[in-house]
C-alpha positions as CSV (number, residue, x, y, z in Angstrom):
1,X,35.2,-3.5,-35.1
2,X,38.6,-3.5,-36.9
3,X,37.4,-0.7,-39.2
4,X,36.1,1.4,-36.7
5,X,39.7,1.2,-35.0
6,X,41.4,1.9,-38.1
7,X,39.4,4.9,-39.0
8,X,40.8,6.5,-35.5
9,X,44.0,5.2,-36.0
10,X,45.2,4.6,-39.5
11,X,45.9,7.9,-41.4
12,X,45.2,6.2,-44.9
13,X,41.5,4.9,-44.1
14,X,40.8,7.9,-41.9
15,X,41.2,10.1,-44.6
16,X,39.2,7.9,-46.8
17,X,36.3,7.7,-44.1
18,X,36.0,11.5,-44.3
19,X,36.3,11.5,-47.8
20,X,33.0,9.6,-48.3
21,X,31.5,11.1,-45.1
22,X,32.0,14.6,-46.9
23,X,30.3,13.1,-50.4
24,X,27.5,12.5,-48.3
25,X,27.7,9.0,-48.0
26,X,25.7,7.0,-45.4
27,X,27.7,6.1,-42.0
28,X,27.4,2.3,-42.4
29,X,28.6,2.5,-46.5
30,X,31.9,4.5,-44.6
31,X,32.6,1.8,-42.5
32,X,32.0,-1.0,-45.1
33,X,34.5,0.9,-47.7
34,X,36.8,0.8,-44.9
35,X,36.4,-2.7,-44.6
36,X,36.7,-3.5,-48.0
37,X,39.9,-1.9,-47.8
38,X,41.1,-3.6,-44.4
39,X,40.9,-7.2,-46.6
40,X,42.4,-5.9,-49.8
41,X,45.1,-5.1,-47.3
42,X,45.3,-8.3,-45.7
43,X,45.0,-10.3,-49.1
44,X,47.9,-8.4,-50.5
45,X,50.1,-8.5,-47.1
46,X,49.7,-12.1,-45.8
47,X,50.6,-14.4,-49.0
48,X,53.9,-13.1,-49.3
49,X,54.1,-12.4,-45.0
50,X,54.9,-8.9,-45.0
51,X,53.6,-6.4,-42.6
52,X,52.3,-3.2,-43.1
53,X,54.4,0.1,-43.5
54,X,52.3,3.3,-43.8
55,X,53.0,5.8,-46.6
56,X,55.8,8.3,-46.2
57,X,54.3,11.5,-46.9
């Protein structure tokens, strides 16, 4: 559910979503690159107890 949200919401893994939904992907492999990415985040962000900034375009 938390990458479902944050493809709506989140700029970054939206456009990441659409990128593979362009390629041709398969809907579930979207949502599981999106999660990959959602615990990346979280392993980089919690050891050092940061919070999350998006990009400054």
């Amino acid at each position: 559910m938390p990458a479902l949200i944050a493809c709506r919401f989140n700029p970054n893994l939206e456009a990441k979503y659409h990128q593979l939904k362009a390629a041709g992907k398969p809907a579930k492999l979207d949502i599981t690159a999106v999660m990959r990415r959602l615990v990346i985040l979280a392993v980089a962000l919690l050891p050092d107890y940061r919070k999350w900034t998006p990009k400054s375009a």
